[in-house]
C-alpha positions in Angstrom: 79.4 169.5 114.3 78.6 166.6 115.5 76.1 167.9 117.6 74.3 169.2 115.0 74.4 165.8 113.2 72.6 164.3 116.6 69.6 167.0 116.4 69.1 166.6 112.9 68.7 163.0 112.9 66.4 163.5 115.9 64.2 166.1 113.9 64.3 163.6 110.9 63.5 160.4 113.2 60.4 162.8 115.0 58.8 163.6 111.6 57.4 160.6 110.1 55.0 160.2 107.5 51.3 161.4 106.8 48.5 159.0 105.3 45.3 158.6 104.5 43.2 156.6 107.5 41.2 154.6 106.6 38.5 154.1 110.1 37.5 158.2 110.4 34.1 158.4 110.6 33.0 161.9 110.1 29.0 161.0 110.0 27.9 158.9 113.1 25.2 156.3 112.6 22.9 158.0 115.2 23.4 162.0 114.4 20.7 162.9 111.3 22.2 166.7 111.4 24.5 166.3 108.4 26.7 168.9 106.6 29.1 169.3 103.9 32.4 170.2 103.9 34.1 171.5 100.8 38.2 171.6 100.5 39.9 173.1 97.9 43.5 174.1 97.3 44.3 176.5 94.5 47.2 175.8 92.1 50.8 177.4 93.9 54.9 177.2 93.3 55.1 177.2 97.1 54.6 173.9 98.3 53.5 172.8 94.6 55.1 169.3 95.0 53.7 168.1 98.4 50.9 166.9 98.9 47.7 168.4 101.5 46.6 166.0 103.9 43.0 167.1 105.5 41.9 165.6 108.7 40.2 165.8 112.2 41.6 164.8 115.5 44.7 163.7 113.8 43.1 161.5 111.5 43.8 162.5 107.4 40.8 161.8 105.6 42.0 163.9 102.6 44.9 163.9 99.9 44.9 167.3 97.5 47.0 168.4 95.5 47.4 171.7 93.0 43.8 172.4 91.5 42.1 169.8 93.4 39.3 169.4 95.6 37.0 167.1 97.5 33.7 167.2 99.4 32.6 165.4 102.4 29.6 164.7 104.5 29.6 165.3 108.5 28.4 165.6 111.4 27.1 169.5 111.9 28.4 170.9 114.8 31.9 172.4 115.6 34.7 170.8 114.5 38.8 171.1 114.6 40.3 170.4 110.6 43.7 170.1 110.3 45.9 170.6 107.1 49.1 169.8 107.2 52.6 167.9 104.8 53.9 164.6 105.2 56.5 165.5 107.5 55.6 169.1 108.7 53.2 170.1 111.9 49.7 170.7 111.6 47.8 173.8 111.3 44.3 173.7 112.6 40.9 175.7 112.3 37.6 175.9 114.0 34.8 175.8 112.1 31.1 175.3 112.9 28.4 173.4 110.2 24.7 174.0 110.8 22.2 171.1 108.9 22.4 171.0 105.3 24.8 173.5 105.3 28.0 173.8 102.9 31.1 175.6 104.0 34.2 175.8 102.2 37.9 175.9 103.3 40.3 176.9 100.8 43.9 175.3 101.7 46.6 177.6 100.8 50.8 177.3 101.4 51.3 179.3 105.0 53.5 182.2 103.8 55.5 182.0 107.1 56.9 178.7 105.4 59.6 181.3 103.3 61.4 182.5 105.9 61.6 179.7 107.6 62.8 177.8 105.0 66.0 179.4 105.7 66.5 177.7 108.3 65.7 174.6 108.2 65.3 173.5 111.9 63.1 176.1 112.2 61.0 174.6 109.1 60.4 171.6 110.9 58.2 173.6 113.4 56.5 176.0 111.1 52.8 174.2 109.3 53.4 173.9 105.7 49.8 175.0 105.2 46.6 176.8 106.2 43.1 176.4 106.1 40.8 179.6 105.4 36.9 179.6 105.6 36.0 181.3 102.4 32.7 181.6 100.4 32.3 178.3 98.3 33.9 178.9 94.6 31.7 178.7 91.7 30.4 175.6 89.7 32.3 177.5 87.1 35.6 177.7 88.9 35.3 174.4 90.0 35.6 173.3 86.3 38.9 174.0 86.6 40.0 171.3 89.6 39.9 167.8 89.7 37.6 166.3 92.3 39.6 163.6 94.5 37.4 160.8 96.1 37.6 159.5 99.6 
């Protein structure tokens, strides 16, 4: 038992706290190639209290919640975005932004997060949620989120 006291309190010590930084620079001064990158995350039970942090190279530059979204400018290229909860690993996906060019990500809870949820040591390891490159929603649809600002 007392074991199991030890390794909890390490899991609990080794998860600390997500937040908003406030030095990531996603458009460098020099680069004129810009792009825009749309995140949106669609109203859900699972995971409905926690908060989405969005970020690149570990630094969150994004807070959503249930029907929210927000839009940024950066650099086009390829870049690694990261979604993840206060407390939980990462997930991460690739994308790649051409000039002028929109793409949208829609965050959504990572349905592996059930079963682990089970057990939670096991939770501790699994992302909380995911990132999917999807076609950007409507002007219509996005009526029905509130825009977050950075």
């Amino acid at each position: 038992m007392k074991f199991l006291g030890i390794i909890f309190l390490a899991l609990f010590v080794s998860t600390g706290c997500t937040s908003i930084s406030k030095d990531v620079r996603l458009v460098s001064d020099t680069n004129k190639d810009i792009a825009s990158l749309l995140i949106y995350r669609e109203k859900a039970f699972q995971a409905g209290a926690v908060s989405l942090y969005v970020g690149k190279d570990d630094k969150y530059f994004m807070e959503l919640g249930n029907d929210e979204y927000g839009q940024v400018e950066i650099d086009a290229g390829k870049h690694l975005i990261q979604a993840k909860a206060s407390g939980s690993p990462s997930s991460a996906l690739q994308i790649e932004l051409a000039k002028n060019q929109t793409v949208c990500l829609l965050s959504k809870p990572n349905p592996e997060m059930l079963g682990a949820m089970l057990i939670p040591l096991v939770a501790n390891m699994v992302p909380t949620f995911v990132l999917e490159q999807v076609d950007c929603p409507s002007a219509e649809k996005l009526k029905g989120f509130m825009r977050v600002g950075l």
